[in-house]
C-alpha positions in Angstrom: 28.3 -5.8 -1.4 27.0 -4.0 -4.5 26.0 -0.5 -4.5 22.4 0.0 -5.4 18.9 1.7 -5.8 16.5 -0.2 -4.2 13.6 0.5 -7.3 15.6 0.6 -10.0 17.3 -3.3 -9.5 13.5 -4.7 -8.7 12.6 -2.8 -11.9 15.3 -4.7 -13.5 14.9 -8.1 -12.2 11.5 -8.1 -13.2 12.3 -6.9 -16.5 9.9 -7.3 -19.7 8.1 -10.0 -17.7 4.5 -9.8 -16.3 3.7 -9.7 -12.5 1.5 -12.3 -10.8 1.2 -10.6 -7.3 3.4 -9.0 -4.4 3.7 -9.4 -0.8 5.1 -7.2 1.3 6.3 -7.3 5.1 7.5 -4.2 6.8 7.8 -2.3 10.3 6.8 1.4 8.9 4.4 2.1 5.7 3.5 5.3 3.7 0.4 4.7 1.6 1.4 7.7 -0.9 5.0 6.5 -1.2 4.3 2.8 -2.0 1.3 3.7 -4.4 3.2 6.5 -6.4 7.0 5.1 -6.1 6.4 1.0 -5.5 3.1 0.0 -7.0 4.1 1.4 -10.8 6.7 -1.5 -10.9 3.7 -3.8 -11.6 2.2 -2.2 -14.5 5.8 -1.4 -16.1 3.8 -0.8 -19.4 1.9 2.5 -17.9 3.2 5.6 -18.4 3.1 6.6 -14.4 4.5 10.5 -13.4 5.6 12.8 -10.4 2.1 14.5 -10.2 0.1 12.4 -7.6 -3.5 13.5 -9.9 -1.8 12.1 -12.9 -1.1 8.5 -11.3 -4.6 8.4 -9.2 -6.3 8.6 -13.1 -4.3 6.2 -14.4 -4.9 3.3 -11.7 -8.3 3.4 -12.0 -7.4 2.6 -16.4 -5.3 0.0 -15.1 -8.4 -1.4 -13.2 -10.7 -1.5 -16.0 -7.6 -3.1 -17.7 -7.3 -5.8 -14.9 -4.0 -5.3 -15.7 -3.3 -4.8 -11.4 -1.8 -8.1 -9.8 -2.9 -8.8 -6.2 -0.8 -6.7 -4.1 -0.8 -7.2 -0.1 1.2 -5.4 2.8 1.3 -6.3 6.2 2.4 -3.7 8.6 2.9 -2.6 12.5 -0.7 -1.0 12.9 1.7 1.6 15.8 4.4 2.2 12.7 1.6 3.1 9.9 1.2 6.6 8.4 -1.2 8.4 10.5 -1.7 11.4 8.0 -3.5 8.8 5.0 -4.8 5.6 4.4 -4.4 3.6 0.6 -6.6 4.8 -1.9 -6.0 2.0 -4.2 -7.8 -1.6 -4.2 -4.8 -3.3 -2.4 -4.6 -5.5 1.0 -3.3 -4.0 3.7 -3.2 -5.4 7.2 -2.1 -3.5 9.8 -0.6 -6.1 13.2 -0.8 -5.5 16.6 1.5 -7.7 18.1 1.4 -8.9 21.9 3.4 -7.4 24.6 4.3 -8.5 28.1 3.6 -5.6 30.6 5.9 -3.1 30.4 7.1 -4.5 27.1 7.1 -2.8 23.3 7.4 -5.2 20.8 7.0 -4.8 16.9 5.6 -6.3 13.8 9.4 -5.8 12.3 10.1 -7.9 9.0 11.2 -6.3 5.7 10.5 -8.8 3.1 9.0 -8.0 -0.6 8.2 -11.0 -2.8 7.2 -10.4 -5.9 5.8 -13.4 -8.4 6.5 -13.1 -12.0 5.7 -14.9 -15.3 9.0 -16.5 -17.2 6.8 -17.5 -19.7 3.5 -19.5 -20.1 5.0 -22.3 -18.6 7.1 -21.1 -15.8 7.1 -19.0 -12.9 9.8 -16.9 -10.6 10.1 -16.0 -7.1 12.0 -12.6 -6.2 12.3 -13.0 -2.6 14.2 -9.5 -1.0 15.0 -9.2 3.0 16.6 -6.3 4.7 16.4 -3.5 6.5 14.6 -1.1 4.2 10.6 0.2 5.2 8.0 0.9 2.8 8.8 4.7 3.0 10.8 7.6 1.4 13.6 7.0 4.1 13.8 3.1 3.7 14.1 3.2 -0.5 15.5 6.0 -1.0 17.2 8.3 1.5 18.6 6.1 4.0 21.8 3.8 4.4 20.0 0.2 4.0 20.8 -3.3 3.2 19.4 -5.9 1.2 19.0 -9.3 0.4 18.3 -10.5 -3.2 17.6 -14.3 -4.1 15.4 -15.2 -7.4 13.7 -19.3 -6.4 12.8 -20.9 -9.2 11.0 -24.1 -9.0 12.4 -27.6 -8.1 9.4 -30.0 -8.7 7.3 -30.9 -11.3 4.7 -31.8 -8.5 4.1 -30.0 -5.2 4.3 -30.9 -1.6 1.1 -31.6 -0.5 1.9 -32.8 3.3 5.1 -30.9 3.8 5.6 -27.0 3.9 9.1 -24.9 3.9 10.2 -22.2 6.0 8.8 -19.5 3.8 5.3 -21.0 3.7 5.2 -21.8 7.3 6.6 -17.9 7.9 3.1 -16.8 5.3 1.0 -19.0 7.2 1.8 -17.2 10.4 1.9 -13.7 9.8 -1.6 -14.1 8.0 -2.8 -15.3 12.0 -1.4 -12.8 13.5 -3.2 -10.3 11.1 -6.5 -12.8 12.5 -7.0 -13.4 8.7 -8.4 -17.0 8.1 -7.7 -17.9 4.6 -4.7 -16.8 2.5 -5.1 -13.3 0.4 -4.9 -13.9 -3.0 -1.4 -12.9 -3.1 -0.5 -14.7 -0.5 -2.2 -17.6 -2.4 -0.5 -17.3 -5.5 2.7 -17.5 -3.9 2.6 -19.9 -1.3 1.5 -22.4 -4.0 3.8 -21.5 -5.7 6.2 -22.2 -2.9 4.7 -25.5 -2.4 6.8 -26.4 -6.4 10.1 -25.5 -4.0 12.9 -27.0 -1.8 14.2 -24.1 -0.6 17.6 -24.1 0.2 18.1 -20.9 1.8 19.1 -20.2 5.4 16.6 -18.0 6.6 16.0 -17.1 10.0 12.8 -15.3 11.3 11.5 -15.2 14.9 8.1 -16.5 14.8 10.4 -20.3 15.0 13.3 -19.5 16.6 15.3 -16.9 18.4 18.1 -15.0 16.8 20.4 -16.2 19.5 19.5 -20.0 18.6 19.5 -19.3 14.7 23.4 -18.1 14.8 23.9 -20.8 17.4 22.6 -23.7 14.8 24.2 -22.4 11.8 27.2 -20.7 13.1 28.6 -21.2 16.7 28.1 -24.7 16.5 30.1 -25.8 13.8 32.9 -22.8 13.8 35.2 -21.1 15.6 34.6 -17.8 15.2 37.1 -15.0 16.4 36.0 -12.5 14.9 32.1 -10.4 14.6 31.1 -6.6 12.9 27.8 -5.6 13.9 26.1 -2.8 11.5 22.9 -1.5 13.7 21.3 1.5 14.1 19.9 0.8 17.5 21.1 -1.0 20.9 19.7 -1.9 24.9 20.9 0.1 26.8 22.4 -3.4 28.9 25.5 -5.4 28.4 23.4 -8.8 27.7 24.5 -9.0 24.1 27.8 -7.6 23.8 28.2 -10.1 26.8 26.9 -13.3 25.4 29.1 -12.5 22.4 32.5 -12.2 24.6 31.4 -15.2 26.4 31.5 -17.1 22.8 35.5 -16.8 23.3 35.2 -13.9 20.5 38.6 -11.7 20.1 37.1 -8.8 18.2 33.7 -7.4 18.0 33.5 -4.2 16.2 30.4 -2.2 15.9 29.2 0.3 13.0 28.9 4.1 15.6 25.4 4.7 14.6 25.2 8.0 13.0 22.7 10.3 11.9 23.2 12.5 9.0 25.4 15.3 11.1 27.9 14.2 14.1 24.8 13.1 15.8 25.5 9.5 17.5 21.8 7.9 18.4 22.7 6.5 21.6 23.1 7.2 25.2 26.7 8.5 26.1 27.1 6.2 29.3 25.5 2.9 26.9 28.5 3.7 24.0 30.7 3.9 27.1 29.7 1.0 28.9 29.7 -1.1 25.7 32.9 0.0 24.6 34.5 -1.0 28.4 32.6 -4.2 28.0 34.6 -5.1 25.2 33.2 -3.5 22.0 35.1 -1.9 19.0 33.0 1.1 17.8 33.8 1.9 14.1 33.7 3.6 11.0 32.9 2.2 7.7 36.0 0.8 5.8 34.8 2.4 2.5 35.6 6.2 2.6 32.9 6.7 -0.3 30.0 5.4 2.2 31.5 6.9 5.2 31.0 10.5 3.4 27.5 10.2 2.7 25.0 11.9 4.3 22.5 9.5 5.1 21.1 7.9 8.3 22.2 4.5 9.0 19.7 1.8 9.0 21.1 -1.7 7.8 21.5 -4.1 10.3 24.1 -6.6 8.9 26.2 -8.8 11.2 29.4 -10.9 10.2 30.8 -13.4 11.5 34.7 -14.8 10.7 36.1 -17.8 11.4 40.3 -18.8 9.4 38.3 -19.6 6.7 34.8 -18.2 6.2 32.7 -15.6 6.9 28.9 -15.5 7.9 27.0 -12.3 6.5 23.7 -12.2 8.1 21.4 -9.2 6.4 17.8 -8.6 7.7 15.8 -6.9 10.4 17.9 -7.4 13.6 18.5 -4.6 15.3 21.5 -5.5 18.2 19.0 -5.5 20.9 16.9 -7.7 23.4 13.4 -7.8 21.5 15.2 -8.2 18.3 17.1 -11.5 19.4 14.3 -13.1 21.3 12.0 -15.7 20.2 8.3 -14.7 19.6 6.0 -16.2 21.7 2.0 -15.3 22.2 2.0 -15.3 25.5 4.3 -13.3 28.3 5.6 -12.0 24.7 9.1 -9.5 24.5 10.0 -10.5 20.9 9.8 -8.9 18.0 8.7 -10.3 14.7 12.2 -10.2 13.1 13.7 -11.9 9.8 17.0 -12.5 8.0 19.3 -14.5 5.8 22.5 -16.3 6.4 25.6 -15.9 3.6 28.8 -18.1 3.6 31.9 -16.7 1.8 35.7 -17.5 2.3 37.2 -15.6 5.1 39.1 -13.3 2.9 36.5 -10.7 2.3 37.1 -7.4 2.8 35.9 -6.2 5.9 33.1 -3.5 6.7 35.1 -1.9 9.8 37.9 0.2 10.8 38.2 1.1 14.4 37.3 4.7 14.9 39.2 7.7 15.9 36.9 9.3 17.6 37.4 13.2 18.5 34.8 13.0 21.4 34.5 17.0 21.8 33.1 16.7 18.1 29.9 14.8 18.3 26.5 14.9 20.1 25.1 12.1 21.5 21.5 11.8 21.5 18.7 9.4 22.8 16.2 9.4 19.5 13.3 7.1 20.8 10.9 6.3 18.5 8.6 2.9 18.1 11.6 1.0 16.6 13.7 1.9 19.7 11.4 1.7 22.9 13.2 2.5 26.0 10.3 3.4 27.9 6.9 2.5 27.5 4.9 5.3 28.8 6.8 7.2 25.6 4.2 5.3 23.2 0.2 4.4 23.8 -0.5 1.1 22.4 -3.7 0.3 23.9 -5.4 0.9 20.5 -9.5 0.0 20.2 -9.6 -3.4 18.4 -11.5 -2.1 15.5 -12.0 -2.9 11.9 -14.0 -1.1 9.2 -15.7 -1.5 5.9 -16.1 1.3 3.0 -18.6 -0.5 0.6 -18.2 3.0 -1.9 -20.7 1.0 -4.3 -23.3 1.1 -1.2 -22.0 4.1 1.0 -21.9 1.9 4.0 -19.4 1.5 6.6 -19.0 -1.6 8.1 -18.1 -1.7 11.5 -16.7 -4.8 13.8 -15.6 -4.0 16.9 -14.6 -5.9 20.3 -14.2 -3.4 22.7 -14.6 -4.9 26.1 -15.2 -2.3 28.9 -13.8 0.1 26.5 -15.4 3.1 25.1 -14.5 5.1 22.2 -16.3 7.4 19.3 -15.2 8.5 16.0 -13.0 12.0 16.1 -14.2 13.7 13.1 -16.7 11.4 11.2 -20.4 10.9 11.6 -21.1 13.9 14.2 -18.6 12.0 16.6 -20.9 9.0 17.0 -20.1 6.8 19.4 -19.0 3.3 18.5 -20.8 0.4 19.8 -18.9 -2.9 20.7 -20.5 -4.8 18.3 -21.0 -5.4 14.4 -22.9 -2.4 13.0 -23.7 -1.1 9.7 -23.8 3.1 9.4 -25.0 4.5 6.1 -22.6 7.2 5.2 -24.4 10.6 3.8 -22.8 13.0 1.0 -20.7 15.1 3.4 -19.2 11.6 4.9 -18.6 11.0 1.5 -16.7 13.2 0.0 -14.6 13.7 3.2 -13.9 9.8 3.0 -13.1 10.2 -0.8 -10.7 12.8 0.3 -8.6 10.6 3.0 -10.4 7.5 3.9 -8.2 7.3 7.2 -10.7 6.5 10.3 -9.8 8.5 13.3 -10.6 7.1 16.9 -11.1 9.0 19.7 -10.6 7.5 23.5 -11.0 9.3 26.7 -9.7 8.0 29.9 -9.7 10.7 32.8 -8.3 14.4 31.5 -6.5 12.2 28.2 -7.4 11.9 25.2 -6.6 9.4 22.9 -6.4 9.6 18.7 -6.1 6.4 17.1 -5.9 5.8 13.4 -7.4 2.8 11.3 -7.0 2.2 7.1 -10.2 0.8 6.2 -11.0 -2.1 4.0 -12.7 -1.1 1.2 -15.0 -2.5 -1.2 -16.0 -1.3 -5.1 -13.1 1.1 -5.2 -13.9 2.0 -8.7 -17.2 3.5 -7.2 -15.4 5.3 -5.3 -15.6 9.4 -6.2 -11.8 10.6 -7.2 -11.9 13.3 -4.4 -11.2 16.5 -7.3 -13.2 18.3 -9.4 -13.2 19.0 -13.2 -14.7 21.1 -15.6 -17.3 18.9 -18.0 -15.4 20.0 -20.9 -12.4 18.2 -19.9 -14.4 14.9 -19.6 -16.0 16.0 -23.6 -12.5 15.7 -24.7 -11.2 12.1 -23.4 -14.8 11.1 -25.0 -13.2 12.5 -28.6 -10.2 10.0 -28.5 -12.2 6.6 -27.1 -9.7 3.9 -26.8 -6.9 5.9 -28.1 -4.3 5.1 -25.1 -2.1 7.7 -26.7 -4.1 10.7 -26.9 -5.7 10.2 -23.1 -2.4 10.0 -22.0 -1.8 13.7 -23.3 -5.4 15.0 -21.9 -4.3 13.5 -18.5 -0.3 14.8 -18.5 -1.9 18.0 -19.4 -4.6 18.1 -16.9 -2.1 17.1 -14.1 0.6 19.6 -15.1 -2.2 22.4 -15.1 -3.5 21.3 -12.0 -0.8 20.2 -9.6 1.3 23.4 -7.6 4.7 23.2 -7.1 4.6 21.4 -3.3 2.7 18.6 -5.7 -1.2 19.2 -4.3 -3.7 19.2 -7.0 -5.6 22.2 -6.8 -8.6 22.1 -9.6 -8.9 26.2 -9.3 -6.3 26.2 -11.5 -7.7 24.6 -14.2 -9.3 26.7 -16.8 -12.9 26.4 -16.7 -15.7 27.3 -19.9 -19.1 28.6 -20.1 -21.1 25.7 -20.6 -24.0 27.7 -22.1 -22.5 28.2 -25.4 -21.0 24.7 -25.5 -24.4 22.4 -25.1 -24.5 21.1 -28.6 -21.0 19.8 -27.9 -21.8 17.9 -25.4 -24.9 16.3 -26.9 -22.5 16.0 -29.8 -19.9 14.2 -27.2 -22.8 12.0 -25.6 -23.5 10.7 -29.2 -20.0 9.7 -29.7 -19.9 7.7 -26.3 -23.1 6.1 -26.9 -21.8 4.8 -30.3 -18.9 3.3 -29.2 -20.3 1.6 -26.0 -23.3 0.0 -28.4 -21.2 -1.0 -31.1 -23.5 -3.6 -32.6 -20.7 -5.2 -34.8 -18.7 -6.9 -32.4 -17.7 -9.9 -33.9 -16.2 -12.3 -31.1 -16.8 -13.2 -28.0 -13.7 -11.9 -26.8 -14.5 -8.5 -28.2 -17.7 -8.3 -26.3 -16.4 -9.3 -22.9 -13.7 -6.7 -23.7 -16.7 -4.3 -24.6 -18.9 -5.7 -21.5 -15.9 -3.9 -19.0 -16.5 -1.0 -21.1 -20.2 -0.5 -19.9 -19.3 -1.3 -16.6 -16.3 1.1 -16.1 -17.8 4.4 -18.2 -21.3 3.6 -16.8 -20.5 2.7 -13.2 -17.0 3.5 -12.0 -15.6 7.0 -11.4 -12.6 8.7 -13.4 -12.0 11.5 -15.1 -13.5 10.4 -18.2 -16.9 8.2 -17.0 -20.4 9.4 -17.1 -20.4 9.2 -13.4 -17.6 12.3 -13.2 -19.4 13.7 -15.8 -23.0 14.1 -14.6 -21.7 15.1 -11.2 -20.1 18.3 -13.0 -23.6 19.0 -14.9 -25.2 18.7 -11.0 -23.2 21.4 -9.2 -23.3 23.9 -12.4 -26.7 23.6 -12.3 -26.7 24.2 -8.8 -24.1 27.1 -9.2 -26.9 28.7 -12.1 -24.2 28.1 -14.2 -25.9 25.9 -16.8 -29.9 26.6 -16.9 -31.6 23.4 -15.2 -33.6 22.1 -18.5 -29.9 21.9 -20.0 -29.3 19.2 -17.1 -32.7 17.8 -17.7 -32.2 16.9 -21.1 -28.6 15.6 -20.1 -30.3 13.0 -17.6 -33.1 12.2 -19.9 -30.6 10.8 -22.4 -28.4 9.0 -20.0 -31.7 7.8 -18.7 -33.6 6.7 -21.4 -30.3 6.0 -24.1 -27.5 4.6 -22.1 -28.7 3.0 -19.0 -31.5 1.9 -20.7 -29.7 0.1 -23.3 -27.3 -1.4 -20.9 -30.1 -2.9 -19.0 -30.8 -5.4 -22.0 -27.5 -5.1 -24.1 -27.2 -7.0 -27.5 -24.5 -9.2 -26.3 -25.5 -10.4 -22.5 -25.5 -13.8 -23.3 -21.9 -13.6 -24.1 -21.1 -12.6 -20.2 -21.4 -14.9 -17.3 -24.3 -15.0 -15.4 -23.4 -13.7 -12.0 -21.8 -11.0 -13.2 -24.5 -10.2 -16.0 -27.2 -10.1 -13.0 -24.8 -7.8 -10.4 -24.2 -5.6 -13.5 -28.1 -5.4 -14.8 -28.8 -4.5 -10.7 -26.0 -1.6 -10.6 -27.8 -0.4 -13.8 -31.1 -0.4 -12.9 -30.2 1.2 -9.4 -28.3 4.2 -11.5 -31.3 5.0 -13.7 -33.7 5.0 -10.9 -30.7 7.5 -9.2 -30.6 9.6 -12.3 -34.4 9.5 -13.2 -35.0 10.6 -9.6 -33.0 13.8 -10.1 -34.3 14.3 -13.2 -38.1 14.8 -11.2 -36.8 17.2 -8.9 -36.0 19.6 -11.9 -39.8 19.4 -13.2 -41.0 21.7 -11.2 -38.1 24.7 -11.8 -38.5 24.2 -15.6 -40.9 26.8 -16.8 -43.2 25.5 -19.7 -42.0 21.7 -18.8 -44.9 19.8 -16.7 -47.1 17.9 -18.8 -44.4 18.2 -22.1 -41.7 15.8 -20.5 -43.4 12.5 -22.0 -43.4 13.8 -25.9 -39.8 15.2 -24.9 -38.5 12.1 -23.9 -40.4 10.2 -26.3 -38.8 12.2 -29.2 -35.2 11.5 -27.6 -36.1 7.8 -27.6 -37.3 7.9 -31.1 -34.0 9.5 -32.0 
């Protein structure tokens, strides 16, 4: 087995080549982790940093760009973060899987697949299983395991009646997340798929138990005398180790399951009882592994026979839920996966039997929701909820199927309680901004003297509507507008702005950014405005492909949010006028032009015959609906702008005739 960081051999199996869409199956997810550390690998030609402000800027240029692949992640809605949702335009589906009374089962698959472009002609398939989450611990600190296979296609035509294990495996998880059409990930690759005769022995537990998937491909057609077992978690019962013996089995060693110190995970009558039921406990063979200080997390079993040996690396945990088959009703499976590997007998082994100096190590019972010994431990009686940021509309969506049950939110919209029903609730400026902060949902039940907190992500709609959560000084937006569509020179404003900005724990903090008097700077920014509004109205665009190019423009510095869009900008102008920082006819004037100059000249742009109709009419909508925003606030300011009333018309008549 090869020695490896997780990131750095997907970064090089994908190489130079572009990235269709990823799918990803795992038990635990952290939003920040897999948008900072995981989602970069997909747009390998951005620049993407430590500081957290740095990235969040640059995702939104990779959206105007549409340079982001469709990216999807299916989780264990109990095993989520509970501190942040995603703040990126990805799908995320969070499974709550059935459980038998008195019964904890999980939503436990690792698998990352990961479509990319050979060339025009051709596509590729990295398909990875193991053991690894979608978190800090599972890429990067823990001991893992995984899989690697690249599937290429087979066909020239695809299957149109038959499907392969992989598809079929797709196809379910989608149902259990109640989705009723592929995502377009999930799309992309399951046609692709459809090209493939996959060859692979890969087990999962949706279509068969673990037990039956060892016994098809193993047991039945070998003697094996030999099994190492590398697991990081156990039942505290004998069924396993038992079924194993029964098999006629001589040796069955097992990997002592370690935490970082001489801290063994595990009950000290169940390591007893397993080793007098027949069981080797071990050490790794390789000193250089055994030294590390990591937690142990692979699960890897092997199987020998005289002349082969069976490497099985995935999900399974060397317990009862792991090895059972999934079933929707009376369910006590897990959702587990894996893949089989056949090599001659004389590999070297994992093992060595332990000398263990008993009076030197702790033993410990570390429950958490991948190890459920008891169930009162973990609530899982979560609200079946789902909810909708629209940012564009600053509505949230609400479907719920509550039953008898009654819940309200914990800290969003005065703790209004939630009706079981559809509903739409029209979220204000406060619910805005704390939303644009941490979009995470919080859920509050009461039943007797408990109370219950339960967490949802949110789908959400018109992310690049959606307000970047920071503030910054207008002068900072003046200076991206100097260096329009020079990649290089943003890239500098931004590194700068993050490095000034971001403490040493990582948090953005925009009091320390240095901040100028805007009253001695206006003629820049009319100055700035002018520059903007002659690169979005370029009237010499020559092609059609230039003025779709130019048409995403308009939409993303008139529309969207980021550091460097109007949006951002005007909502800086707003709260120093509010502050009496900036005297209010300065803002006037800086509405009337955005008014009357850009919006106006977006609503009936030179080139909208170039652009396709739908999108023309949802565009010339979002326009109209900004200037009637921005006009309105522009009213408001009449009245505190001595001198102004009955003068604004020949102002903004002059600015127009400018």
């Amino acid at each position: 087995m090869e020695r490896i960081i997780v990131r750095d051999h997907i970064k090089d199996l994908i190489g130079n080549r572009k990235v269709l869409a990823a799918l990803f199956h795992t038990f635990n997810f952290e939003p920040r982790f897999f948008e900072n550390y995981v989602m970069p690998l997909f747009v390998p030609e951005k620049n993407f940093r430590d500081e957290i402000i740095h990235n969040k800027i640059l995702w939104r240029h990779c959206a105007k760009e549409g340079i982001i692949p469709p990216v999807s992640v299916f989780c264990d809605y109990y095993a989520k973060d509970n501190t942040e949702a995603p703040s990126l335009a990805y799908d995320i589906h969070c499974i709550k899987l059935p459980a038998s009374k008195g019964c904890i089962t999980n939503f436990h698959p690792k698998h990352i697949l990961i479509l990319v472009e050979d060339d025009r002609q051709s596509q590729s398939l990295l398909f990875i299983t193991g053991s690894g989450n979608l978190t800090a611990n599972g890429w990067c600190d823990n001991h893992e395991c995984f899989a690697f296979h690249e599937i290429k296609k087979t066909k020239i035509f695809p299957n149109k009646s038959t499907t392969n294990i992989l598809q079929d495996y797709i196809t379910e998880v989608g149902k259990l997340a109640g989705l009723k059409s592929f995502l377009p990930s999930e799309e992309l690759i399951h046609l692709f798929l459809s090209y493939v005769d996959l060859k692979i022995p890969l087990f999962n537990s949706l279509q068969q138990s673990f037990q039956q998937f060892i016994e098809d491909n193993i047991f039945n057609r070998y003697e094996i005398i030999e099994v190492e077992i590398v697991s990081p978690y156990f039942s505290n019962d004998l069924i396993l180790i038992n079924y194993l013996k029964q098999k006629g089995i001589k040796t069955v060693k097992c990997l002592i399951p370690f935490l970082r110190s001489n801290e063994i995970q595990l009950e000290k009558e169940t390591f007893g009882s397993l080793e007098k039921a027949g069981l080797i406990w071990g050490f790794w063979n390789d000193n250089k592994v055994m030294k590390e200080i990591r937690n142990q997390h692979s699960k890897i079993y092997r199987f020998y026979s005289k002349d082969k040996c069976f490497t099985v690396i995935g999900s399974v945990n060397f317990t009862n839920p792991a090895w059972a088959l999934f079933s929707k009703k009376n369910n006590k499976a897990n959702i587990e996966s894996g893949v089989l590997y056949q090599e001659g007998s004389n590999v070297l082994r994992l093992l060595k039997p332990a000398n263990l100096d008993m009076d030197q190590v702790t033993f410990i019972v570390k429950e958490d929701l991948e190890n459920p010994l008891e169930t009162s431990l973990f609530e899982r009686k979560a609200p079946d909820l789902d909810f909708t940021i629209d940012w564009k509309n600053k509505t949230l969506l609400i479907n719920a199927n509550l039953g008898e049950m009654e819940c309200r939110f914990d800290d969003l919209l005065n703790k209004k309680q939630i009706s079981n029903s559809k509903a739409v609730e029209f979220l204000d400026a406060h619910a805005i901004r704390q939303l644009s902060k941490s979009c995470l949902i919080k859920v509050a039940v009461e039943t007797g003297a408990n109370l219950h907190i339960y967490t949802y992500y949110p789908n959400q709609l018109n992310v690049e509507t959606k307000p970047l959560g920071f503030k910054v000084d207008a002068n900072i937006i003046m200076k991206y507008w100097q260096f329009l569509d020079n990649d290089i020179e943003i890239a500098k404003i931004t590194r700068a702005l993050a490095e000034q900005g971001t403490d040493e724990s990582g948090v953005y903090d925009d009091k320390k950014i240095e901040k100028k008097s805007l009253l001695n700077d206006m003629a820049a920014h009319f100055s700035s405005l002018t520059i903007l509004e002659k690169f979005l109205f370029n009237e010499g665009l020559k092609t059609k492909k230039e003025r779709i190019h130019q048409f995403a423009n308009l939409q993303y510095y008139l529309l969207s949010e980021n550091i460097d869009t109007v949006p951002f900008y005007i909502n800086d102008i707003k709260l120093q006028s509010e502050q009496k920082n900036v005297q209010a006819s300065f803002y006037w004037m800086v509405l009337q032009i955005l008014c009357n100059s850009f919006y106006a000249q977006a609503e009936k742009w030179t080139f909208r015959n170039d652009i396709d109709p739908t999108s023309w009419k949802e565009f010339k909508k979002d326009i109209k609906s900004k200037n009637v925003e921005l006009s309105s606030g522009a009213s408001t300011l009449i009245d505190h702008i001595p001198g102004l009333k009955g003068k604004e018309k020949w102002i903004i008549d002059q600015l127009v005739a400018v």
